[in-house]
C-alpha positions as CSV (number, residue, x, y, z in Angstrom):
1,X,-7.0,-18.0,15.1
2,X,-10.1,-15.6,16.0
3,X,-7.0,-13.9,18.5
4,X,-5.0,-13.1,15.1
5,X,-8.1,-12.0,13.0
6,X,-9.3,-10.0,15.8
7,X,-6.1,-8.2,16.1
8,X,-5.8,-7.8,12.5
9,X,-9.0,-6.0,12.6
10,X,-7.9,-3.8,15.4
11,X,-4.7,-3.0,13.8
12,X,-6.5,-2.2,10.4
13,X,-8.7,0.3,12.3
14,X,-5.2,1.7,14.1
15,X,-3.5,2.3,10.6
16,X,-6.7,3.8,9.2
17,X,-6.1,0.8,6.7
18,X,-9.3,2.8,4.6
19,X,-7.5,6.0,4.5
20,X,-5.3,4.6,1.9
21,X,-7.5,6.1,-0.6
22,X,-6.5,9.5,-0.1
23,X,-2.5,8.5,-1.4
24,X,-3.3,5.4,-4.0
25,X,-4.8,7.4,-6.5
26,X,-1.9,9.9,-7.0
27,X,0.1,6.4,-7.1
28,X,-2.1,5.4,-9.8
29,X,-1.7,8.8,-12.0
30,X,1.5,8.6,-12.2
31,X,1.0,4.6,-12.8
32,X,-0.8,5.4,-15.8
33,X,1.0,8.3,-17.3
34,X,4.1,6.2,-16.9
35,X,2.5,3.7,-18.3
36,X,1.9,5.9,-22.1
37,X,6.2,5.3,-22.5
38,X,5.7,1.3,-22.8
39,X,6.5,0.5,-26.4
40,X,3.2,-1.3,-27.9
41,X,0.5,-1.0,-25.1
42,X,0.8,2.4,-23.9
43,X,-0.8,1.8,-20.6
44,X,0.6,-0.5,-17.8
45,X,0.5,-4.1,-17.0
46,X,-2.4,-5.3,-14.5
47,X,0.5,-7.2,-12.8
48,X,2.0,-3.6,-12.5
49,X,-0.9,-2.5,-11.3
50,X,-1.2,-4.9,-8.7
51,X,1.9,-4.6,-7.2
52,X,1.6,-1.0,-7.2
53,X,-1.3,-1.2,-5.2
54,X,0.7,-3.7,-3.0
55,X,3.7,-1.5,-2.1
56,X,1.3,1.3,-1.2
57,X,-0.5,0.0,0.8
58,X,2.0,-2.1,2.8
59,X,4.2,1.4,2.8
60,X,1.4,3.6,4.6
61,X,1.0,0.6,6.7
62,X,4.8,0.5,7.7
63,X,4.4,4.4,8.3
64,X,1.1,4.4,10.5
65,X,2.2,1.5,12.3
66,X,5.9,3.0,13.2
67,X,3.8,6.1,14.1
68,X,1.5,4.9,16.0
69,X,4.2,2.4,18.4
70,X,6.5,6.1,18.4
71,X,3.6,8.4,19.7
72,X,2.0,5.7,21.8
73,X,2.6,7.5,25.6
74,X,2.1,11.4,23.8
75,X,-1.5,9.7,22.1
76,X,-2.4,8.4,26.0
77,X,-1.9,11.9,27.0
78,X,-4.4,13.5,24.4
79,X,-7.9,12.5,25.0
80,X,-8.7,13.2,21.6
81,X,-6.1,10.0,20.5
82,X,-6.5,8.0,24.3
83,X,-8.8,5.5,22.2
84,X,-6.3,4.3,19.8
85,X,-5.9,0.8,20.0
86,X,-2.3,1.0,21.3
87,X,-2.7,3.3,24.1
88,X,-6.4,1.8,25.6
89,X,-4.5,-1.4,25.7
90,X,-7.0,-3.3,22.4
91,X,-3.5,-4.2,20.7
92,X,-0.3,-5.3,21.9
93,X,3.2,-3.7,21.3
94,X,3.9,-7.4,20.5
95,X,1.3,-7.5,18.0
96,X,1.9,-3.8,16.4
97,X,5.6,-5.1,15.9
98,X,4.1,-8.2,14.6
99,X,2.2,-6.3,12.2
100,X,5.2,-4.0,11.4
101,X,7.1,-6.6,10.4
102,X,5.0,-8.3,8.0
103,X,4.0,-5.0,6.3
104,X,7.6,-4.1,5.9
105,X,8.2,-7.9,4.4
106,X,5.3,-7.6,2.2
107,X,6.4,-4.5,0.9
108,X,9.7,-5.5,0.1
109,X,8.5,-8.8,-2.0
110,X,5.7,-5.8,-3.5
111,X,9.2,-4.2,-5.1
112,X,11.3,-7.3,-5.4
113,X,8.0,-8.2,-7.8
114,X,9.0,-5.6,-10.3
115,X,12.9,-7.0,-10.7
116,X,11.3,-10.7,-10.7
117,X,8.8,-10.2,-13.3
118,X,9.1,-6.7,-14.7
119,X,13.5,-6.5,-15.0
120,X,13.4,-3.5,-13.3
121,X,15.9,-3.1,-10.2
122,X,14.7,0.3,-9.1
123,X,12.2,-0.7,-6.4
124,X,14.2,-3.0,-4.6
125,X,17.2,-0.9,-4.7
126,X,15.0,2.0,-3.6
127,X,12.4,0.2,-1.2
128,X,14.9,0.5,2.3
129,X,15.6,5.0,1.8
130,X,12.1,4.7,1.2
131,X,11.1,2.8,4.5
132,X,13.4,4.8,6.3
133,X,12.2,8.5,5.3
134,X,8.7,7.5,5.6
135,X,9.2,6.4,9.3
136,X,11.6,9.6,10.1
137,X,8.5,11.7,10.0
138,X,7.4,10.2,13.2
139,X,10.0,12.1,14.7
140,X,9.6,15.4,12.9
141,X,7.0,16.8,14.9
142,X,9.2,16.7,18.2
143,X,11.9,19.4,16.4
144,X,10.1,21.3,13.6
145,X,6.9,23.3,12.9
146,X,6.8,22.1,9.3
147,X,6.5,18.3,10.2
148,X,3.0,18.5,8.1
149,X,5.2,19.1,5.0
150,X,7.6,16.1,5.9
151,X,4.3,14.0,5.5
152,X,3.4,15.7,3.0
153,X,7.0,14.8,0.9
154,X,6.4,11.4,2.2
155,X,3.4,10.4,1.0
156,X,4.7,12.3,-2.4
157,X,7.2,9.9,-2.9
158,X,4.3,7.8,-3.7
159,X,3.8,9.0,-7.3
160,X,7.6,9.2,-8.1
161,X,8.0,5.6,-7.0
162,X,5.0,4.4,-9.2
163,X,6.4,6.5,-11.8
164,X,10.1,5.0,-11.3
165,X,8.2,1.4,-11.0
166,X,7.0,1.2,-14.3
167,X,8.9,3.5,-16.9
168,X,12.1,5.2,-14.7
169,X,13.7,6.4,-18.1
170,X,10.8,8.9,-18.6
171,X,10.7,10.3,-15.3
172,X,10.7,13.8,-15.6
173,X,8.7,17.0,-15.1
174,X,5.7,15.5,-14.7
175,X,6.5,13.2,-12.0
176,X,7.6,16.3,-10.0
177,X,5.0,18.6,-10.6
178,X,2.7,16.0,-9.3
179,X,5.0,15.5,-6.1
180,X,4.8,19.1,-4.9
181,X,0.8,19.1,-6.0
182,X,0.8,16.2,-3.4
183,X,3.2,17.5,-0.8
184,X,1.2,21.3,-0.7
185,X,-2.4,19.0,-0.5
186,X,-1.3,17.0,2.2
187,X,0.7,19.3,4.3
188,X,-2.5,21.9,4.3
189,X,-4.9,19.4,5.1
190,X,-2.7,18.0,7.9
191,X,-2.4,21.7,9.3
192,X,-6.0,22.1,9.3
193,X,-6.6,18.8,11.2
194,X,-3.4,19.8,14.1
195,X,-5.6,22.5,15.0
196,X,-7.6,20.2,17.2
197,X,-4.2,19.4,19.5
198,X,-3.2,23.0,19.9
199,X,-3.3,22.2,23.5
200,X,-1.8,19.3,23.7
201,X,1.2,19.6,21.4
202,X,1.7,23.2,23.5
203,X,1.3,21.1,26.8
204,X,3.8,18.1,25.0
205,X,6.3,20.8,23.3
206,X,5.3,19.1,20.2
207,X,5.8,21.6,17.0
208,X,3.1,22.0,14.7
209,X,2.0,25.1,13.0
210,X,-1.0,25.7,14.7
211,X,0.4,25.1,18.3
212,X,3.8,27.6,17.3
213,X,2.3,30.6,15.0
214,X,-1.6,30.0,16.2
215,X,-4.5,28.7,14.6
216,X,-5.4,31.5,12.4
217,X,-2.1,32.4,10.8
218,X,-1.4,28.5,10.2
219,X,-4.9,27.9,8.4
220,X,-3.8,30.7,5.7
221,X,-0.6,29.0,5.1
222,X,-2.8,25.5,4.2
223,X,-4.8,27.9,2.0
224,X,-1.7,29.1,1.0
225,X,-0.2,25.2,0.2
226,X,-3.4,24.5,-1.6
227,X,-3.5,27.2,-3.4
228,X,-0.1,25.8,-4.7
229,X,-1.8,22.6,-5.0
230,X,-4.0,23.4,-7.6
231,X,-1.7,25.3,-9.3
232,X,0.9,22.4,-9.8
233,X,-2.2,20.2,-10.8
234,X,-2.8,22.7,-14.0
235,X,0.9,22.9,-14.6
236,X,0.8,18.9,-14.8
237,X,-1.6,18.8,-17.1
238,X,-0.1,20.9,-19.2
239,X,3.1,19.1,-19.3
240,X,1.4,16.1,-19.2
241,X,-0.4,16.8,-22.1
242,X,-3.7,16.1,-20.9
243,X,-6.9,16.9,-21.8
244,X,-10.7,17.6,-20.8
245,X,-11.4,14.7,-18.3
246,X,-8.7,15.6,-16.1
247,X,-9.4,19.3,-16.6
248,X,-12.7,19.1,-15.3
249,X,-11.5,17.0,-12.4
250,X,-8.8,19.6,-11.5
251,X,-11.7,22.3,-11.6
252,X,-14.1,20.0,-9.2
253,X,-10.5,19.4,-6.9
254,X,-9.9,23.4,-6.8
255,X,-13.8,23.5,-5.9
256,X,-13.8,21.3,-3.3
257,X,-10.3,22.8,-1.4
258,X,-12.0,26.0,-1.5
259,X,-15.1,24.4,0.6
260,X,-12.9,22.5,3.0
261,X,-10.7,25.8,3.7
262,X,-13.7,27.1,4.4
263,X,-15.4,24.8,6.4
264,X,-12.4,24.9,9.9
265,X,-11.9,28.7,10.9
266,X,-9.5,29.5,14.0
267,X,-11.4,28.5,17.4
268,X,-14.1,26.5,15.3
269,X,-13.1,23.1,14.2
270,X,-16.9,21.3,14.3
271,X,-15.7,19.9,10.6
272,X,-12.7,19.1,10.4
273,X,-13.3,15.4,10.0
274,X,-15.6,16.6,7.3
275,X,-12.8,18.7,5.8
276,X,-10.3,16.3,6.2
277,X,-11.8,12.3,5.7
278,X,-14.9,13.0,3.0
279,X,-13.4,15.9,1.1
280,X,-10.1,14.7,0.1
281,X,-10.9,11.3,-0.3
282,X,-13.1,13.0,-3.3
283,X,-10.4,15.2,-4.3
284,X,-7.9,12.2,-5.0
285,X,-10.6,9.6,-6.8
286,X,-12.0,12.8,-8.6
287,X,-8.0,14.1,-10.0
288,X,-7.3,10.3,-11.1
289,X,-10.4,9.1,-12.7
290,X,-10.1,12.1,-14.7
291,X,-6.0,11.9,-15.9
292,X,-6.9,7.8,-16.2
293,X,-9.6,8.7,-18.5
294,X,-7.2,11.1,-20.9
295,X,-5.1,8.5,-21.0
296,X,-7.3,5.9,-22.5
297,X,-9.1,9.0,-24.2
């Protein structure tokens, strides 16, 4: 028994189980704005809610999981990644299949939850294309520059399938504008944190923008995607019809991109776990507090 909840534990810190917080929030915008088309309540179900958090959860873990078993040799290699769990030898393959498994079953009964209790057929139907893409990107970064921007459509499907979850008749507009916002932030934080491996991925033949075009013309284009960002964020509001709260959360998120762009310059990258762990969790809880609060508002 203490064998199983110690390598629980080590596969929680090998999935960045905590990181979730960066993705769940967008999942939970689009939760909630979904949630204004339900006749009579206007606002989703907490068993809705729960299940959302469920598949979200469970999905990243599939995703980090699958990555992590894929890039187990190439993360032995990298001194920066040697101290993963997998490659020091502090979990199993056995046990990161194990885990695998049972994140990919939970997730499944997470969308088989909304046909069982909710009559919608959508997740289920949805859940295995989902599975798949999200572990495809694995693979991305051994053929194409722009893998960050494969994650970053990946973790965007997060929102759509919230917003297909609870009310798929009025997905629209919205739920796209707030994919791309997703897809620009987390491909431009995902290029500032590759610049660390340069070396490596040149040394691998790994694509990533940093190791291909260099450092400094890759950090421009994550300014660039973030710029984007922020611009689809005000466009979603707008369409959204949202008001104050989430206006003044979109100013402090444009506020804080600019300071974390600013923080990792080409050859200096002293902060980029400051950039890329503390800022953006802010940036997520910041955006959804503030579109969850027009919504009840």
């Amino acid at each position: 028994m203490s064998s199983a909840i110690s390598s629980l534990r080590i596969w929680a810190e090998m999935v960045k189980l905590s990181h979730s917080l960066f993705a769940l929030p967008f999942a939970l915008i689009a939760t909630f704005l979904a949630g204004r088309n339900i006749d009579g309540r206007g606002y989703p179900y907490f068993g809705q809610l729960g299940l959302i958090v469920v598949c979200m959860v469970t999905a990243r873990s599939v995703a980090m999981t699958f990555n992590r078993i894929v890039d187990a040799e190439i993360d032995a290699r990298n001194p920066r990644t040697a101290i993963r769990p997998l490659p020091s030898g502090r979990l199993s393959r056995a046990a990161a299949y194990t885990m695998l498994g049972l994140s990919v079953l939970t997730f499944g009964v997470g969308c088989f939850g909304f046909f069982a209790f909710y009559d919608n057929t959508w997740p289920i139907l949805l859940s295995g294309p989902v599975l798949v893409y999200l572990c495809c990107y694995s693979f991305c970064k051994r053929f194409t520059k722009w893998s960050h921007f494969v994650l970053g459509s990946a973790i965007a499907m997060s929102p759509v399938a919230s917003w297909i979850a609870i009310s798929p008749e009025s997905l629209g507009i919205p739920a796209i504008l707030l994919a791309i916002a997703v897809t620009c932030w987390i491909g431009g934080f995902d290029i500032i944190y590759a610049c660390q491996d340069i070396e490596v991925d040149q040394s691998e033949h790994l694509y990533s923008l940093p190791s291909r075009l260099g450092a400094a013309p890759a950090l421009w284009i994550a300014r660039g995607a973030h710029a984007i960002c922020v611009v689809s964020l005000v466009a979603l509001g707008i369409s959204a019809g949202l008001g104050i709260f989430y206006a003044i959360g979109v100013a402090v998120a444009a506020a804080l991109l600019l300071v974390e762009n600013s923080l990792v310059r080409a050859g200096d990258y002293r902060h980029v776990n400051l950039a890329f762990f503390t800022i953006n969790g802010v940036v997520s809880v910041v955006l959804a507090a503030g579109a969850i609060a027009d919504v009840f508002v």
